[in-house]
C-alpha positions as CSV (number, residue, x, y, z in Angstrom):
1,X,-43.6,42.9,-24.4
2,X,-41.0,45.1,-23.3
3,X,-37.9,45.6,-24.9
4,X,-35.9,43.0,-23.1
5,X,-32.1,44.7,-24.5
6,X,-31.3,45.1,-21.0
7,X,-32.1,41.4,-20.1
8,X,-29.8,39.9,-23.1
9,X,-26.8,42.5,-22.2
10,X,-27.3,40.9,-18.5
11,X,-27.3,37.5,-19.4
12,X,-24.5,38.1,-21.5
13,X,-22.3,40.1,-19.9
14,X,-23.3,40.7,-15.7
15,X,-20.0,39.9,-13.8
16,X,-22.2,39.4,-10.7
17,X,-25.0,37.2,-12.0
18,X,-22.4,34.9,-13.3
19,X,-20.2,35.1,-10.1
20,X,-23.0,33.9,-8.8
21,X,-23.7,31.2,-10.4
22,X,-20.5,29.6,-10.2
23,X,-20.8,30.4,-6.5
24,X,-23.7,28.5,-6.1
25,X,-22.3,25.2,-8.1
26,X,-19.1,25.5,-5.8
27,X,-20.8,25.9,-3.1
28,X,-23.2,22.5,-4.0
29,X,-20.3,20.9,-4.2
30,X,-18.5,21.6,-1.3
31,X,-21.6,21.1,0.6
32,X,-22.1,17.6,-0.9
33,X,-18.4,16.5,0.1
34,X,-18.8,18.1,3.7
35,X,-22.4,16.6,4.4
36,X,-20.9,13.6,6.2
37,X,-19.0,15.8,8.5
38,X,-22.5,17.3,9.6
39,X,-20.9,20.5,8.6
40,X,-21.4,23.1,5.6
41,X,-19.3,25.1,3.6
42,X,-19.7,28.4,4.7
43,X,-19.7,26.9,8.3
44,X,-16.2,25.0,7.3
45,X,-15.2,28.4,6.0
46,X,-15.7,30.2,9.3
47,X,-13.6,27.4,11.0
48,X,-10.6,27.5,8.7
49,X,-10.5,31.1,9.2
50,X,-11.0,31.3,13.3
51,X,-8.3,28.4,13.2
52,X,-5.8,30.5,11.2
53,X,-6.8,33.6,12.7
54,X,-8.3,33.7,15.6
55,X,-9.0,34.5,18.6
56,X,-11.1,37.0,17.0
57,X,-14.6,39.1,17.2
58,X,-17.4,38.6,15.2
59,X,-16.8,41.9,13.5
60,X,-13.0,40.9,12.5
61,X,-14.8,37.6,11.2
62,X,-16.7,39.1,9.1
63,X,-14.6,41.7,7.6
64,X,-12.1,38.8,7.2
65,X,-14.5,37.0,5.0
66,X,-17.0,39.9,3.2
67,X,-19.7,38.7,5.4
68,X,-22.5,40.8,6.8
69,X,-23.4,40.5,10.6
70,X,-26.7,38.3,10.0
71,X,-25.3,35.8,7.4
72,X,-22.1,35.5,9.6
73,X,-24.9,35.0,13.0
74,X,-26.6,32.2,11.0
75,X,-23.9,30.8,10.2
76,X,-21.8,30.8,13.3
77,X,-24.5,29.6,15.5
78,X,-24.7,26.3,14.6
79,X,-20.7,25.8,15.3
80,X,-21.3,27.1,18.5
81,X,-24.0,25.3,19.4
82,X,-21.6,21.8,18.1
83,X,-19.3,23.0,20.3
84,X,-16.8,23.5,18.2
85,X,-16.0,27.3,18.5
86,X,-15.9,29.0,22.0
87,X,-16.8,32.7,22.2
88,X,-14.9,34.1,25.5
89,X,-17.7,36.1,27.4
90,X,-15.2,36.8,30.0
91,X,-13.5,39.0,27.6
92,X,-15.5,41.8,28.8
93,X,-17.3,44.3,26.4
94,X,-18.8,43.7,23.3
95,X,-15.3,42.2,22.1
96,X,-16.0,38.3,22.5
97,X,-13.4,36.7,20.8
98,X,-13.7,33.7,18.8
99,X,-11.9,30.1,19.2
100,X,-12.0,26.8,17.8
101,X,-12.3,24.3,20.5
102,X,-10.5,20.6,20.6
103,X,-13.8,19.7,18.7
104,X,-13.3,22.2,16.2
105,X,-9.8,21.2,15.4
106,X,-10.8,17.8,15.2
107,X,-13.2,18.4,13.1
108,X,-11.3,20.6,10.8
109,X,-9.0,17.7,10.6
110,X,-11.4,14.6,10.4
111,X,-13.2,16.4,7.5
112,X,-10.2,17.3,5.7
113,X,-10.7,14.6,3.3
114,X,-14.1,16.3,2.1
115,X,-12.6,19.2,1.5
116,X,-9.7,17.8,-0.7
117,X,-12.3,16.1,-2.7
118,X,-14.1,19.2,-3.2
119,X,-11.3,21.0,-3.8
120,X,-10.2,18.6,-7.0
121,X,-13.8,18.5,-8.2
122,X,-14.0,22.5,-8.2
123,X,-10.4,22.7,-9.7
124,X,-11.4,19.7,-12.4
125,X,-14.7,21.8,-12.5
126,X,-13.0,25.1,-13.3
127,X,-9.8,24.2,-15.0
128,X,-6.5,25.1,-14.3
129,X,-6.9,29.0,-15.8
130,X,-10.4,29.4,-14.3
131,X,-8.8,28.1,-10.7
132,X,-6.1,30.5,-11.4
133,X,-8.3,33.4,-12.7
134,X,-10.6,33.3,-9.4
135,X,-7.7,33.1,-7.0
136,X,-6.1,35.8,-8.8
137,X,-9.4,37.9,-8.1
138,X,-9.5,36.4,-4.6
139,X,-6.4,37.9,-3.6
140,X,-6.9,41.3,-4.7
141,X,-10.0,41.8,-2.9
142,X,-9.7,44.5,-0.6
143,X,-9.7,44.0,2.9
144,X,-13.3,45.1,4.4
């Protein structure tokens, strides 16, 4: 057997493997609290963000939230398909700019309640200096 020093300093100590564990768990959880909704977290992400931001092009999306052009197609597809975000084609150019439609914002609203009880489990989850620590990270994130 090979000397596994590298694989005990890793589990120990990786920044990134741990990140993503805890992404994972919040990310089970919000999924399980937006199920109803017929909607998923990273999809509920994209629609808080084109409701806040938009209209705005795929590219801007995805710079907005760290996301590479595939994950943010697979993602965005679905909300598209639902109807509930409109990409103007008669914007001309590759610039199609993203929008929620009424269906989106209703949806943002209707499913609100999922995310607030996601939000308290994470934030029970986490405690108070572990919600604090990751938004403090959050917001120091450079813009892409």
């Amino acid at each position: 057997m090979a000397d596994n020093t590298v694989s005990k300093e890793v589990t120990r100590n990786c920044v990134l493997t741990r990140a993503r564990q805890i992404s994972r768990v919040l990310t089970a959880l919000y999924d399980q609290e937006l199920q109803p909704y017929g909607v998923k977290s990273p999809q509920f992400t994209l629609l808080v963000l084109i409701a806040e931001f938009g209209p705005l092009s795929r590219a801007e999306l995805g710079r907005r939230n760290h996301q590479d052009r595939s994950t943010l197609t697979r993602n965005l597809q679905p909300l598209i398909e639902q109807g509930w975000v409109c990409e103007d084609q008669s914007a001309g150019g590759r610039r199609r700019p993203l929008s929620l439609t009424g269906r989106g914002l209703d949806l943002l609203t209707i499913a609100a309640p999922g995310w607030s009880a996601a939000q308290a489990k994470a934030e029970k989850l986490l405690g108070k200096d572990g919600h604090a620590a990751i938004m403090a990270v959050a917001d120091k994130l450079p813009r892409a």
